[in-house]
C-alpha beads as a LAMMPS data file, in Angstrom:
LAMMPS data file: protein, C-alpha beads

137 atoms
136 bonds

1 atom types
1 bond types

-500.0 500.0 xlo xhi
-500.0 500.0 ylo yhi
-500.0 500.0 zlo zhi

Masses

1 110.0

Atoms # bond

1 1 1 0.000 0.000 0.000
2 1 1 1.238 3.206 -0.790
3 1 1 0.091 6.727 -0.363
4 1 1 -1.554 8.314 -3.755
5 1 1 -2.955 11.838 -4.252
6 1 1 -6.565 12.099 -4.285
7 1 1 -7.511 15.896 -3.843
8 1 1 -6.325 19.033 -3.696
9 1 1 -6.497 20.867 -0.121
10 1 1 -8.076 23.762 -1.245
11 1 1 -10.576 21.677 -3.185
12 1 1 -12.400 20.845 0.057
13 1 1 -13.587 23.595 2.334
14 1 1 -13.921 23.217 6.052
15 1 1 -17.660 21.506 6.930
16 1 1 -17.841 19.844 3.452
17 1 1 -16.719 16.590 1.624
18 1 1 -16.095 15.562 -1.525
19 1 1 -16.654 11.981 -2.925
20 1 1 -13.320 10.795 -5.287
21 1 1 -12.314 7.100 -6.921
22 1 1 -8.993 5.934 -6.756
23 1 1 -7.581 2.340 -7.140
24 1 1 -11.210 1.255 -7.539
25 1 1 -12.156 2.751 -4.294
26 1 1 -14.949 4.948 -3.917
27 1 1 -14.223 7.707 -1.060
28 1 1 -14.975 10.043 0.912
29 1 1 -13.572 13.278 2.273
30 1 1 -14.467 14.998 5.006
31 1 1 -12.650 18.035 5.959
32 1 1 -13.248 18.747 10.276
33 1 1 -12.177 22.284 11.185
34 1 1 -9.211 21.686 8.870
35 1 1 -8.517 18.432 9.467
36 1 1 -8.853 15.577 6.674
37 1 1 -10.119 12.035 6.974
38 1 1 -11.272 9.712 4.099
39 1 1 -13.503 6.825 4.712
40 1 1 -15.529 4.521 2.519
41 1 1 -17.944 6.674 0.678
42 1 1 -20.426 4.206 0.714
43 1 1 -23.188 3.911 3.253
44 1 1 -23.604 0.858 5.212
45 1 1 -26.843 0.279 5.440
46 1 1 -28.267 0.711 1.473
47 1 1 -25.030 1.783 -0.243
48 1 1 -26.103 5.539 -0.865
49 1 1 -23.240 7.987 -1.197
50 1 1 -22.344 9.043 2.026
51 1 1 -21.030 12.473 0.278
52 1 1 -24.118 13.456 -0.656
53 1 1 -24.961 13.582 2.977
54 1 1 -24.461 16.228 5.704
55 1 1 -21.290 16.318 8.011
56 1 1 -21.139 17.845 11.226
57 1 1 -18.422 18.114 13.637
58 1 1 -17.345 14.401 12.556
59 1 1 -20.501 12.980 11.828
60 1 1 -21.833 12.235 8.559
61 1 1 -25.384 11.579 7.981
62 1 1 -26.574 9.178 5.632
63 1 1 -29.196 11.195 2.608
64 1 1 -30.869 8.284 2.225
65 1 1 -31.962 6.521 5.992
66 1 1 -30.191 8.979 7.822
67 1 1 -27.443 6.310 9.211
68 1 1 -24.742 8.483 11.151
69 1 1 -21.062 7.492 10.783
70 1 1 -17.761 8.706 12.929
71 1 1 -15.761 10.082 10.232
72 1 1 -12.442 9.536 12.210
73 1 1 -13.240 5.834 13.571
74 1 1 -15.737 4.630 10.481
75 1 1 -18.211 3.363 13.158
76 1 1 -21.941 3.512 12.982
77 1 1 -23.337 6.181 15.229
78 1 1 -26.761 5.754 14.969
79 1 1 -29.788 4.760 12.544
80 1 1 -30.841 4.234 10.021
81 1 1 -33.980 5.792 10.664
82 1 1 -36.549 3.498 8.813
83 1 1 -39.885 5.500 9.210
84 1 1 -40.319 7.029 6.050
85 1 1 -42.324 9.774 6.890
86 1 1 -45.092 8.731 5.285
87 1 1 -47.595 9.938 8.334
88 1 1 -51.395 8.854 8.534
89 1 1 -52.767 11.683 6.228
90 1 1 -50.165 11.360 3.731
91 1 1 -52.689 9.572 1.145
92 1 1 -56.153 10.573 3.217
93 1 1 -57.415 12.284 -0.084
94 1 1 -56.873 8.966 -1.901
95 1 1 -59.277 5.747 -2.024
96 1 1 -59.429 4.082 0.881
97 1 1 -57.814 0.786 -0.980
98 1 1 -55.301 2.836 -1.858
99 1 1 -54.536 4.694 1.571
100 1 1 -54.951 0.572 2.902
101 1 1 -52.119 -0.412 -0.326
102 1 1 -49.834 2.114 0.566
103 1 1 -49.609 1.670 4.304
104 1 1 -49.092 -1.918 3.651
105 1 1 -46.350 -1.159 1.025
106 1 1 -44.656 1.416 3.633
107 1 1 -44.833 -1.663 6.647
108 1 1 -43.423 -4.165 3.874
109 1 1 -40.705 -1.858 3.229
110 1 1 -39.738 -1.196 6.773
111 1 1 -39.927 -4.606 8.118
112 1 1 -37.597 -5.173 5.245
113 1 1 -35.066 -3.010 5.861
114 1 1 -34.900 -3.321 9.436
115 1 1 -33.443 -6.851 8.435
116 1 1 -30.317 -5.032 6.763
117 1 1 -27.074 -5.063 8.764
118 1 1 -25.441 -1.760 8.880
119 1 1 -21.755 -2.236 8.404
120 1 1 -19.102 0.309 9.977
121 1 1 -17.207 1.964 6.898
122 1 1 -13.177 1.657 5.940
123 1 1 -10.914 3.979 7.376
124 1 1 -7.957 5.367 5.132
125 1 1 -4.892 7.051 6.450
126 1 1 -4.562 10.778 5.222
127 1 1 -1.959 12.720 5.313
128 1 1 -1.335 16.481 4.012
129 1 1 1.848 17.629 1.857
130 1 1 1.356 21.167 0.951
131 1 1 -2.021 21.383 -1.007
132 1 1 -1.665 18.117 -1.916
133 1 1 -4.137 15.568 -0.031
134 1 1 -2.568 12.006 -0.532
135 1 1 -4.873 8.543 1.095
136 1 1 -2.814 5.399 1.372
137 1 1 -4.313 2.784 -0.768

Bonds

1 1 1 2
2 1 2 3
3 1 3 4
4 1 4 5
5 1 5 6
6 1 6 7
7 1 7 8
8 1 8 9
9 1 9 10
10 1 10 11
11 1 11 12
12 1 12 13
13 1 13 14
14 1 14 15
15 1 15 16
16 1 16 17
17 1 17 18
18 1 18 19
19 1 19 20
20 1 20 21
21 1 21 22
22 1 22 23
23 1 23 24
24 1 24 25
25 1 25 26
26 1 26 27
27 1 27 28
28 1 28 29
29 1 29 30
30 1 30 31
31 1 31 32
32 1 32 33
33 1 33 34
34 1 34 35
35 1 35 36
36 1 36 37
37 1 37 38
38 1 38 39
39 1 39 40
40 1 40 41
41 1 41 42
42 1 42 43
43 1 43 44
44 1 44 45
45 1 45 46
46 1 46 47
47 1 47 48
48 1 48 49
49 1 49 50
50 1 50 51
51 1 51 52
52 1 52 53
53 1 53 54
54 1 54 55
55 1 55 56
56 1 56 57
57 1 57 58
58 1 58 59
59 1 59 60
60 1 60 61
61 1 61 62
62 1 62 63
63 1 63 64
64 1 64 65
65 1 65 66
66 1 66 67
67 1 67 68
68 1 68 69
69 1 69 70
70 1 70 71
71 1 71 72
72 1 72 73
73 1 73 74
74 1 74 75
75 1 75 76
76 1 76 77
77 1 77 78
78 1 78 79
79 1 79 80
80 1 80 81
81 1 81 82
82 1 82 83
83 1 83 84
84 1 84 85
85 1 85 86
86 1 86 87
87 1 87 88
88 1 88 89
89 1 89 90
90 1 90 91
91 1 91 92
92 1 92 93
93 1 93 94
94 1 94 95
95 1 95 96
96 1 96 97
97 1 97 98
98 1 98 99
99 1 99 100
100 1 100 101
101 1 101 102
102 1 102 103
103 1 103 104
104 1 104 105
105 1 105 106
106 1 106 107
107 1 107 108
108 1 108 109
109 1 109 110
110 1 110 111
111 1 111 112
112 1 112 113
113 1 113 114
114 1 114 115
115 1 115 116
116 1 116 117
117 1 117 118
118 1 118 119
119 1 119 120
120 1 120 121
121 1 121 122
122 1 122 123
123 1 123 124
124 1 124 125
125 1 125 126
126 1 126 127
127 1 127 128
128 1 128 129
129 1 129 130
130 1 130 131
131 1 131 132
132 1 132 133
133 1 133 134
134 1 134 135
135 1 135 136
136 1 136 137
């Protein structure tokens, strides 16, 4: 394993990340107050892009279930939140077979994914040279 450049420092402003692929790796990085870490930019949970999602301090929020992940250990937080927000008056102007479909759909599709395992995420060593931001691979 050796350390490659993946990013540019300046590229990624504090409170933001930025999802790269490198050595058939997909990644993400997070910059904390300055600080760099890269972890798997894949969620655990459904596989949704973890850099699409919101980072604060070092947590990183799933967009999809909302899933939170420790951007400096990879560990699962908390989540994923599996209620859908689909409340009781989300289809009350609809049929009542289809308000009855629907709820049944949304239970199907909860039970479901409550079944998923929700792996912790790879951790990459980072390291700064300059503006140059280089992940060991």
């Amino acid at each position: 394993m050796s350390f490659v450049e993946i990013a540019k420092v300046s590229d990624i402003s504090a409170g933001t990340m930025k999802h790269v692929e490198v050595g058939g790796k997909e990644l993400c990085i997070a910059n904390v107050n300055g600080t760099f870490y890269v972890i798997g930019d894949r969620c655990g949970h459904e596989n949704a892009r973890l850099s699409k999602g919101r980072l604060t301090d070092t947590i990183v929020t799933c967009p999809m279930h909302h899933a939170k992940f420790d951007v400096t250990t990879g560990k699962l937080t908390s989540g994923p939140v599996l209620d859908h927000g689909v409340g009781p008056n989300t289809f009350a102007k609809c049929p009542e077979d289809v308000q009855k479909a629907m709820k049944q759909m949304f239970q199907h599709l909860s039970e479901n994914q409550s079944l998923i395992k929700t792996y912790d995420l790879p951790v990459y060593e980072v390291k700064v040279d300059g503006n140059n931001l280089l992940v060991k691979i």
